[in-house]
mmCIF file as gemmi writes it, N, C-alpha and C atoms, coordinates in Angstrom:
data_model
loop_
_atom_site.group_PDB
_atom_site.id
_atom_site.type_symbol
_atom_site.label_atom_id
_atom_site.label_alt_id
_atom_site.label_comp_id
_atom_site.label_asym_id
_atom_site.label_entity_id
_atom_site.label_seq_id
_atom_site.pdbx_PDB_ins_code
_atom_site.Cartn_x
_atom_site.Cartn_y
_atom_site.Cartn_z
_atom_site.occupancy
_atom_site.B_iso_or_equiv
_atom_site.pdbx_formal_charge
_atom_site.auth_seq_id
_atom_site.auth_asym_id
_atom_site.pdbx_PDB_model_num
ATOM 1 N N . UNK Axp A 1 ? -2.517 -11.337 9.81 1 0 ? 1 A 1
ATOM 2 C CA . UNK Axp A 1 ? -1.938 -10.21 10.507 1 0 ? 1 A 1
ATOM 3 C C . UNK Axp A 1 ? -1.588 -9.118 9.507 1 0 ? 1 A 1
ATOM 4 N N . UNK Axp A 2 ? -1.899 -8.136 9.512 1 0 ? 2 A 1
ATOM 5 C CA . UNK Axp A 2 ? -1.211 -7.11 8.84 1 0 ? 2 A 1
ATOM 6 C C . UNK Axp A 2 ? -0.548 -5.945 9.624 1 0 ? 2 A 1
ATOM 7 N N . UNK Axp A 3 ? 0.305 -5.077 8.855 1 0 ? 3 A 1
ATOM 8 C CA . UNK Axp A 3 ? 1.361 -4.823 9.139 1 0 ? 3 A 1
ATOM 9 C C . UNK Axp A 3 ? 0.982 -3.164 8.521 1 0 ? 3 A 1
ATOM 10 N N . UNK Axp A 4 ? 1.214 -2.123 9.275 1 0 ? 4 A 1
ATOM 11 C CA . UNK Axp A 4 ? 1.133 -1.06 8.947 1 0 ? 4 A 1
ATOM 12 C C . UNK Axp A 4 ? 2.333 0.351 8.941 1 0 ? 4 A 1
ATOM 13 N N . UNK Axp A 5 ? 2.367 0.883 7.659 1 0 ? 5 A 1
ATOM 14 C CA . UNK Axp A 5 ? 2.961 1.448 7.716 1 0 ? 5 A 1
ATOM 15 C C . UNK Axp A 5 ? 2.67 2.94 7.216 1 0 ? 5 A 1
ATOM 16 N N . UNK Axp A 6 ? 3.667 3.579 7.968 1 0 ? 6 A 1
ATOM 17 C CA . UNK Axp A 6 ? 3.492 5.124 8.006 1 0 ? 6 A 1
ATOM 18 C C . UNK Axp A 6 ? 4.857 5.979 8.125 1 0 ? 6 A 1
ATOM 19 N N . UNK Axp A 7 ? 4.964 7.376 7.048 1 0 ? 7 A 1
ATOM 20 C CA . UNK Axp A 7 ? 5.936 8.046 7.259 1 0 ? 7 A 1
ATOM 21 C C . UNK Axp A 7 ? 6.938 7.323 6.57 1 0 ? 7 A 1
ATOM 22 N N . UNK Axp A 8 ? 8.432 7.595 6.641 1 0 ? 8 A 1
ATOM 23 C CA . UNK Axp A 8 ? 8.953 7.286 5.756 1 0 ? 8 A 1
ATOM 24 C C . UNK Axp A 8 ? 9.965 6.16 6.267 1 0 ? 8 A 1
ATOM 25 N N . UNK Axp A 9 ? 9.513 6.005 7.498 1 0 ? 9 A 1
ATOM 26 C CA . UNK Axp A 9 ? 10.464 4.67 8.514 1 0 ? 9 A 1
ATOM 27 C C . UNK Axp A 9 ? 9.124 3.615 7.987 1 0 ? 9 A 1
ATOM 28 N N . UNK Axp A 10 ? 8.009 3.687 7.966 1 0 ? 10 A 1
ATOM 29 C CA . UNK Axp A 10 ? 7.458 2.447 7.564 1 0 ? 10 A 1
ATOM 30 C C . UNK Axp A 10 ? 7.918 2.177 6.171 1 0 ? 10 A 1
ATOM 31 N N . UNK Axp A 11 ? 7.541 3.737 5.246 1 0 ? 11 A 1
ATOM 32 C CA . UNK Axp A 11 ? 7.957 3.342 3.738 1 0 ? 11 A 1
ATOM 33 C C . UNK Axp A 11 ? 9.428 2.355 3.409 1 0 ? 11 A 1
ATOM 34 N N . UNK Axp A 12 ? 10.046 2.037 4.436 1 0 ? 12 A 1
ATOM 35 C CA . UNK Axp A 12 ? 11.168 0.778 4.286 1 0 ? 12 A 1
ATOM 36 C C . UNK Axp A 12 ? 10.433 -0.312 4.319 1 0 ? 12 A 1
ATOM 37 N N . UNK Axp A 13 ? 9.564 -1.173 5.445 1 0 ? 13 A 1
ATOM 38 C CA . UNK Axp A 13 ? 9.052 -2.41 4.845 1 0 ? 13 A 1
ATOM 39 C C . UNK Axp A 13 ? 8.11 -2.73 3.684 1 0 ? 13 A 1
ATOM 40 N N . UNK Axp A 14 ? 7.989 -1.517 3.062 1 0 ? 14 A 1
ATOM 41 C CA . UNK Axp A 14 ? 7.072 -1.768 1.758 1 0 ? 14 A 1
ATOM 42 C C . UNK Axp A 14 ? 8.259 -2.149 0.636 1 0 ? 14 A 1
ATOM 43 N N . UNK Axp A 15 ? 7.23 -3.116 -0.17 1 0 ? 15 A 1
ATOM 44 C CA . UNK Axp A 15 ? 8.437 -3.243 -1.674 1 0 ? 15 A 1
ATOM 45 C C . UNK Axp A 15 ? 7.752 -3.324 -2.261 1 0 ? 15 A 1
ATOM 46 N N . UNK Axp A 16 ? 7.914 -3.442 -3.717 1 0 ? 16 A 1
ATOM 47 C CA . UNK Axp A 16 ? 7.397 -3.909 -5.186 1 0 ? 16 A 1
ATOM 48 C C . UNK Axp A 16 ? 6.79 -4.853 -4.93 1 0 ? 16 A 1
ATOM 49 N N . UNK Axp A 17 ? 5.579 -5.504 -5.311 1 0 ? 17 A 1
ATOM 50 C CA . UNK Axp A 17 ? 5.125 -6.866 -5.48 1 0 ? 17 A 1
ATOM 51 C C . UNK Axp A 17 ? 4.012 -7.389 -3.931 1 0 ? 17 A 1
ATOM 52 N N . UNK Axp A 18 ? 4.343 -6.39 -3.108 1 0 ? 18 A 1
ATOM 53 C CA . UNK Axp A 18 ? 3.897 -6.23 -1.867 1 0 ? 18 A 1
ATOM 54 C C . UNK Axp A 18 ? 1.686 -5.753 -2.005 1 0 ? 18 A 1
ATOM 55 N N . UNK Axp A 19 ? 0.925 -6.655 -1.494 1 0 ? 19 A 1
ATOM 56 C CA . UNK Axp A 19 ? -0.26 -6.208 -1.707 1 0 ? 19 A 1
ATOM 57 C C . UNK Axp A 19 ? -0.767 -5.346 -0.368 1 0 ? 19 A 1
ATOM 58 N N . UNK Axp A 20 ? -1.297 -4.019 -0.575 1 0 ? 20 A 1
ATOM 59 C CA . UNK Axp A 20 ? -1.821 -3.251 0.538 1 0 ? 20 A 1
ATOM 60 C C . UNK Axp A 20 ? -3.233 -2.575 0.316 1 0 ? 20 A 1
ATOM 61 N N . UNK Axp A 21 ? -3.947 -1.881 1.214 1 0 ? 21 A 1
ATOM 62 C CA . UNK Axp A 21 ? -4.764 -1.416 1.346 1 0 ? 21 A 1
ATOM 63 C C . UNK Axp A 21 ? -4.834 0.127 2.096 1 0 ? 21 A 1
ATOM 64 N N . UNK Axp A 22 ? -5.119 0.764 1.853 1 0 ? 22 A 1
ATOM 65 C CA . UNK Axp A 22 ? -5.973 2.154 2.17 1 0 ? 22 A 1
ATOM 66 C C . UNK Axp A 22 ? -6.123 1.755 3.889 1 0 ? 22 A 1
ATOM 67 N N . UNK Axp A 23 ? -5.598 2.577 4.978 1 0 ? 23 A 1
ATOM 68 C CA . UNK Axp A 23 ? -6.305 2.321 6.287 1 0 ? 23 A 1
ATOM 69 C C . UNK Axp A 23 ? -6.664 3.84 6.528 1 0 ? 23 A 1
ATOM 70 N N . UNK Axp A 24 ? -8.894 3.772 6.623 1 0 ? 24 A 1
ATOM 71 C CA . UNK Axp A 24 ? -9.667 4.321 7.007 1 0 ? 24 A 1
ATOM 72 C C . UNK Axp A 24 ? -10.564 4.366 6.09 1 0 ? 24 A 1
ATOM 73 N N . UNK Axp A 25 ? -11.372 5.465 6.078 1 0 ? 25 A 1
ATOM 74 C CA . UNK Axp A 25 ? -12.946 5.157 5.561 1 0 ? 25 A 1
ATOM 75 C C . UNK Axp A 25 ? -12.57 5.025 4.355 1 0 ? 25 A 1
ATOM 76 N N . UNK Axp A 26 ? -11.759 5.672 3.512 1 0 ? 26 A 1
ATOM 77 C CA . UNK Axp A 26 ? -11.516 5.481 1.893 1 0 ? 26 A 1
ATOM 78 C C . UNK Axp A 26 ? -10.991 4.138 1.53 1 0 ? 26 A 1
ATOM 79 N N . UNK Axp A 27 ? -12.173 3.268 1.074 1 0 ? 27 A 1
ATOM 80 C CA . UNK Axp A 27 ? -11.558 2.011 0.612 1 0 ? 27 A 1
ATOM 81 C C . UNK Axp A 27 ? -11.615 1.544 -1.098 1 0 ? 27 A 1
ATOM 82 N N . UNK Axp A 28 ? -10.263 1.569 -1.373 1 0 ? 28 A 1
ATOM 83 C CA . UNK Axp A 28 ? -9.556 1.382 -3.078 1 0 ? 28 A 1
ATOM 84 C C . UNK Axp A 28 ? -9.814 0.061 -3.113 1 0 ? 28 A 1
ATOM 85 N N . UNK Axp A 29 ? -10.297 -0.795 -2.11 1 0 ? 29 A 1
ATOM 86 C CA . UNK Axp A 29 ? -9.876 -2.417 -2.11 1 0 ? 29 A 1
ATOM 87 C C . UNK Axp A 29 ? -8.166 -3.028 -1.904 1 0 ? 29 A 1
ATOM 88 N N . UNK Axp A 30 ? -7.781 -3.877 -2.227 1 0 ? 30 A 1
ATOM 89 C CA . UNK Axp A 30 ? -6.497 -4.324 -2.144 1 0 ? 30 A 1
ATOM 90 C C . UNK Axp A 30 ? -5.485 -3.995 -3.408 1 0 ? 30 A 1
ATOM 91 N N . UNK Axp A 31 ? -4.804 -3.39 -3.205 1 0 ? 31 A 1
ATOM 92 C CA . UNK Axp A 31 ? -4.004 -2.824 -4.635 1 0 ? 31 A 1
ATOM 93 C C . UNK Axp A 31 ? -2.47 -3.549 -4.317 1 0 ? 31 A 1
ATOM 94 N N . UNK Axp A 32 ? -1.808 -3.688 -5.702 1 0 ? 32 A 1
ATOM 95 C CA . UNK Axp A 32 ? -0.259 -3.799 -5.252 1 0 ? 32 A 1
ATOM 96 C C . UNK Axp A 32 ? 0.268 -2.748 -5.526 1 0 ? 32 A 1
ATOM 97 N N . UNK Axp A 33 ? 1.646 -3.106 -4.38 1 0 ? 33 A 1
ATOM 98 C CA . UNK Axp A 33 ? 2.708 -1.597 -4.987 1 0 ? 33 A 1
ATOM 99 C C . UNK Axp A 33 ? 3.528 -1.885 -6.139 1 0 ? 33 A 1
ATOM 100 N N . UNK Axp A 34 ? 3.777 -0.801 -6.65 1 0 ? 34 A 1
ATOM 101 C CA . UNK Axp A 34 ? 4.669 -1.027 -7.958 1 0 ? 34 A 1
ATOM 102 C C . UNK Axp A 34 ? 6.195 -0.281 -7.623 1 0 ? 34 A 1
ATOM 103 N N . UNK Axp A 35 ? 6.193 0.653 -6.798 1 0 ? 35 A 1
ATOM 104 C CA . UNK Axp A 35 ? 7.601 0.96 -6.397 1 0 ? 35 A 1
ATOM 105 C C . UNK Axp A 35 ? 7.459 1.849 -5.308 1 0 ? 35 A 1
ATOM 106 N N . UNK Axp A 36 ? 8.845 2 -4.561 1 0 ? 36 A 1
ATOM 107 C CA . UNK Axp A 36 ? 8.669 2.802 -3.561 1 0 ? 36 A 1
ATOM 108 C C . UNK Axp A 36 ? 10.075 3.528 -3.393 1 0 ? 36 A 1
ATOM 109 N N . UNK Axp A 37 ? 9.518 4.934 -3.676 1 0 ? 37 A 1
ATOM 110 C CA . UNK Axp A 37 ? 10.508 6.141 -3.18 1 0 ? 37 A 1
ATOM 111 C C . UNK Axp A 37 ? 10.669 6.967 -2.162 1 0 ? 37 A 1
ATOM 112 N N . UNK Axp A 38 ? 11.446 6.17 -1.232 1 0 ? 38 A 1
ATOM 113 C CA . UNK Axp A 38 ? 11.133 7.447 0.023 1 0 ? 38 A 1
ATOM 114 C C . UNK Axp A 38 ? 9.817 7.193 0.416 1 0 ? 38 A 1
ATOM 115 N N . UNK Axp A 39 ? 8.798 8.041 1.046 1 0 ? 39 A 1
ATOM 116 C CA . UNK Axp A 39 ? 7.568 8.422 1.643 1 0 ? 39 A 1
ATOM 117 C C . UNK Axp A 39 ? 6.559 8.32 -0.029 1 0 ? 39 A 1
ATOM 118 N N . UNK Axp A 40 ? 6.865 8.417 -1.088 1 0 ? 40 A 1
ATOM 119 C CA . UNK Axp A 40 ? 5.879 8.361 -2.267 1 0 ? 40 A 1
ATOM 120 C C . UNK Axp A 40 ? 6.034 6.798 -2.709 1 0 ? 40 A 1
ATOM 121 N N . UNK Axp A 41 ? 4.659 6.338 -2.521 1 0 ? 41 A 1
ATOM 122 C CA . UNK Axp A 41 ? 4.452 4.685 -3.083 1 0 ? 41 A 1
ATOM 123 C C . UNK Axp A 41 ? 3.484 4.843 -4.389 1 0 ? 41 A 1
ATOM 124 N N . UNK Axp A 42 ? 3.907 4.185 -5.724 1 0 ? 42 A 1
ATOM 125 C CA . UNK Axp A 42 ? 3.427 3.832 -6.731 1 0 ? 42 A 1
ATOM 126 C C . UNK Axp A 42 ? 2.183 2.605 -5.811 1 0 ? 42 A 1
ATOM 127 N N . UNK Axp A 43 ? 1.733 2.619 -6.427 1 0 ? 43 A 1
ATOM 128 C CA . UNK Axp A 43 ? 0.266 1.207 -6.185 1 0 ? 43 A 1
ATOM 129 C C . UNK Axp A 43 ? -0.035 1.454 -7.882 1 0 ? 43 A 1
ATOM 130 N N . UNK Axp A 44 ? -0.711 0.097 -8.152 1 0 ? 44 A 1
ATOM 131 C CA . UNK Axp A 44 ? -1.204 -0.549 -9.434 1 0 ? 44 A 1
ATOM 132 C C . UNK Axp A 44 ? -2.78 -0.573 -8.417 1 0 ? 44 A 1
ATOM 133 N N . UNK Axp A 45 ? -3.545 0.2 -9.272 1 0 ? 45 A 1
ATOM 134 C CA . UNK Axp A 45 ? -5.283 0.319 -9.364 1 0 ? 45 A 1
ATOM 135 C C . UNK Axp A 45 ? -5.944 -0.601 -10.238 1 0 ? 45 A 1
ATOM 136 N N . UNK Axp A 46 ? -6.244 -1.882 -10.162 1 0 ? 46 A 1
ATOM 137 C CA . UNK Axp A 46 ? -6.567 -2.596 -11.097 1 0 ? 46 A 1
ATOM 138 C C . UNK Axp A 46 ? -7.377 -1.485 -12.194 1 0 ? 46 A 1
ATOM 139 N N . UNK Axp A 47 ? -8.815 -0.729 -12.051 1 0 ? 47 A 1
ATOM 140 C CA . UNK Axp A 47 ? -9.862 -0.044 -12.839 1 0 ? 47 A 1
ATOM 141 C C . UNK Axp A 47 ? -9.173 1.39 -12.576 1 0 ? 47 A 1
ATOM 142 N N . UNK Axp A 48 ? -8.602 1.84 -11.997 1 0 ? 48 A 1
ATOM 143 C CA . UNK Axp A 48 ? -8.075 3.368 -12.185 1 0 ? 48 A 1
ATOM 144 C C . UNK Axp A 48 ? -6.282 3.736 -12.66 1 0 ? 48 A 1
ATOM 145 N N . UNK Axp A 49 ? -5.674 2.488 -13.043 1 0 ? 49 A 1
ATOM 146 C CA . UNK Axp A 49 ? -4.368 2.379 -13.416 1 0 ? 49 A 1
ATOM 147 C C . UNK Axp A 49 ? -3.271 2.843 -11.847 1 0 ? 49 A 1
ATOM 148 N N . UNK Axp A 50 ? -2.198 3.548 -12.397 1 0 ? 50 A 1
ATOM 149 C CA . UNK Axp A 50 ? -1.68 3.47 -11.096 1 0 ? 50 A 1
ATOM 150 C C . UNK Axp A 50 ? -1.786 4.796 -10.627 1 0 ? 50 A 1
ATOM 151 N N . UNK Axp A 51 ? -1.373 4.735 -9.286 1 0 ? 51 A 1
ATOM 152 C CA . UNK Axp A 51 ? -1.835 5.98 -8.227 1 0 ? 51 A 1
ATOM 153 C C . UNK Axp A 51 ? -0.406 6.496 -7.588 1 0 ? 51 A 1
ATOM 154 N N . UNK Axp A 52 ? -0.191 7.319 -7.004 1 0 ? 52 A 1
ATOM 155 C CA . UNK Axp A 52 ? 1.045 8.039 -6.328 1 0 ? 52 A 1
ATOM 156 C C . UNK Axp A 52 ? 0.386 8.242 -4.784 1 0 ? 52 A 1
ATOM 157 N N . UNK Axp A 53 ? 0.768 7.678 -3.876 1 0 ? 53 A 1
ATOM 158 C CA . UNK Axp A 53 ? 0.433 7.513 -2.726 1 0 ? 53 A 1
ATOM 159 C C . UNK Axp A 53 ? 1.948 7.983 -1.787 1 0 ? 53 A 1
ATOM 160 N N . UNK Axp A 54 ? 1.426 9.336 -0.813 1 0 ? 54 A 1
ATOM 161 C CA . UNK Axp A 54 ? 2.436 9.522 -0.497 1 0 ? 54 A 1
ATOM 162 C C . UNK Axp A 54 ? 2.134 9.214 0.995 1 0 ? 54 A 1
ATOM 163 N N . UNK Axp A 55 ? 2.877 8.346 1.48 1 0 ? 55 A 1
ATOM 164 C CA . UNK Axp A 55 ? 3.304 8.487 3.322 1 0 ? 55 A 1
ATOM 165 C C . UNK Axp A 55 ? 3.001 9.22 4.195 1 0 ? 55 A 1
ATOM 166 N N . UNK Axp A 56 ? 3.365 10.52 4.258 1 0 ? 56 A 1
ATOM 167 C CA . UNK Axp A 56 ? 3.019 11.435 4.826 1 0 ? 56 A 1
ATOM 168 C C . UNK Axp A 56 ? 2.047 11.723 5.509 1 0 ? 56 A 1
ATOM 169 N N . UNK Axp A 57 ? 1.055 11.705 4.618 1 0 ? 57 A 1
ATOM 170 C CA . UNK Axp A 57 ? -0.481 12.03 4.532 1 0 ? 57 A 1
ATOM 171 C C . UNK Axp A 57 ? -1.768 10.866 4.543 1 0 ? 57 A 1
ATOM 172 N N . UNK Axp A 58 ? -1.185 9.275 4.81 1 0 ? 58 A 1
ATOM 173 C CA . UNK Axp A 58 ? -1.74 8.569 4.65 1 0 ? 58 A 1
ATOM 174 C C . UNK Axp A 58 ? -1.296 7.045 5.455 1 0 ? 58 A 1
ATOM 175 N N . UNK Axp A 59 ? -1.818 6.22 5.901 1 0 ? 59 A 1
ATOM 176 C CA . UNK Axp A 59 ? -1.378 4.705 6.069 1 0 ? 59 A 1
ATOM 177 C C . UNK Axp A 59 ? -1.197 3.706 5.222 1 0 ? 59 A 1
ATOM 178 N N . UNK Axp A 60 ? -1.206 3.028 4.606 1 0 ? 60 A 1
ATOM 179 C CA . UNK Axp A 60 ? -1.001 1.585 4.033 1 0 ? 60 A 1
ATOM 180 C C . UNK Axp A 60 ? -1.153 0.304 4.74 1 0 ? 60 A 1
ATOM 181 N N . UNK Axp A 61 ? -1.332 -0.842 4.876 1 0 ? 61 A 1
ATOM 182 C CA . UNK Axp A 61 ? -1.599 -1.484 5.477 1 0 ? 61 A 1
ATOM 183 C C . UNK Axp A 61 ? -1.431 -3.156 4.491 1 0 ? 61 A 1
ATOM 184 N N . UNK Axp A 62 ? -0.731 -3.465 4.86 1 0 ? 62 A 1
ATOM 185 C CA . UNK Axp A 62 ? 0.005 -4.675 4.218 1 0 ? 62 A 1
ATOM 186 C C . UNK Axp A 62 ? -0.94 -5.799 4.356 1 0 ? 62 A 1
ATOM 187 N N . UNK Axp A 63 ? -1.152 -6.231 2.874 1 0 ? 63 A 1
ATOM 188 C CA . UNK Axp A 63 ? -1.83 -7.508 3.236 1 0 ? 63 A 1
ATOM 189 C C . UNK Axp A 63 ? -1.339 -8.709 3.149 1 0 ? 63 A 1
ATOM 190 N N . UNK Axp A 64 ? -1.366 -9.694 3.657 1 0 ? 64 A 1
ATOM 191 C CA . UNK Axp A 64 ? -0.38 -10.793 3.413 1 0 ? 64 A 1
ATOM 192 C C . UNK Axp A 64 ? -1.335 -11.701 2.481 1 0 ? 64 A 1
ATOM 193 N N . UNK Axp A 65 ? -0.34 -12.72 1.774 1 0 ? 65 A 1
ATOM 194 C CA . UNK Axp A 65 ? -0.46 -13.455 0.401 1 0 ? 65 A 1
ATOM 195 C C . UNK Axp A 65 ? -1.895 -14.348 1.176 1 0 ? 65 A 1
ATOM 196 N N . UNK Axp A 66 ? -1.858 -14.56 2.293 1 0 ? 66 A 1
ATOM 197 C CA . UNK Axp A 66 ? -2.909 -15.718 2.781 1 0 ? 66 A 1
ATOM 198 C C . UNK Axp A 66 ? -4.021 -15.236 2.975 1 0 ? 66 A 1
ATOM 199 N N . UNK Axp A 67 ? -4.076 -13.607 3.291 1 0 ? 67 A 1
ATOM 200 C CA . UNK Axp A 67 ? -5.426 -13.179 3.346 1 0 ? 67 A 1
ATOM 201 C C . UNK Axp A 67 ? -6.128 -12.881 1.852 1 0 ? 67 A 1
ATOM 202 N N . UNK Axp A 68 ? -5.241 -12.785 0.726 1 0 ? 68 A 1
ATOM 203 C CA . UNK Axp A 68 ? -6.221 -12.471 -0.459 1 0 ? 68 A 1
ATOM 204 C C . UNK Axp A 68 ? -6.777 -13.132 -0.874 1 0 ? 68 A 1
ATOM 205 N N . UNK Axp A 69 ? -6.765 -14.59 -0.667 1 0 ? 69 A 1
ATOM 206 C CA . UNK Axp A 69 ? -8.16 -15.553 -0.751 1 0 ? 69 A 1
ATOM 207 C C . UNK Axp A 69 ? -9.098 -16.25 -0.115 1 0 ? 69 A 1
ATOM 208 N N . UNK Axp A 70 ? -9.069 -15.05 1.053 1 0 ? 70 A 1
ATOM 209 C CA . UNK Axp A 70 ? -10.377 -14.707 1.638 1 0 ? 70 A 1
ATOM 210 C C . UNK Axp A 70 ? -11.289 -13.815 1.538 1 0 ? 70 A 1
């Protein structure tokens, strides 16, 4: 199941350590977050280092620990 969030009422169930994904055609693959301020989420890019992902302008989409080894 994943869990999506948007705006800055979703940016509360995101945390540190949390693995997500990009929801729509732009796919980064599965990244983790590294912190979350408000509506702006740090993510760790394994090959592009880390990224500034802001809420606003975008979804996230939570992946849970059981789907990443599938």
């Amino acid at each position: 199941m994943k869990t999506h969030a948007q705006g800055e009422t979703g940016a509360e169930a995101l945390q540190p350590g949390q693995y997500v994904r990009l929801d729509g055609p732009l796919d980064w693959g599965i990244r983790q977050i590294q912190s979350v301020a408000g509506a702006r989420i740090t993510i760790n890019c394994e090959n592009a280092g880390k990224r500034l992902i802001n809420l606003k302008s975008t979804t996230l989409i939570v992946v849970k620990p059981s789907e990443l080894a599938q």
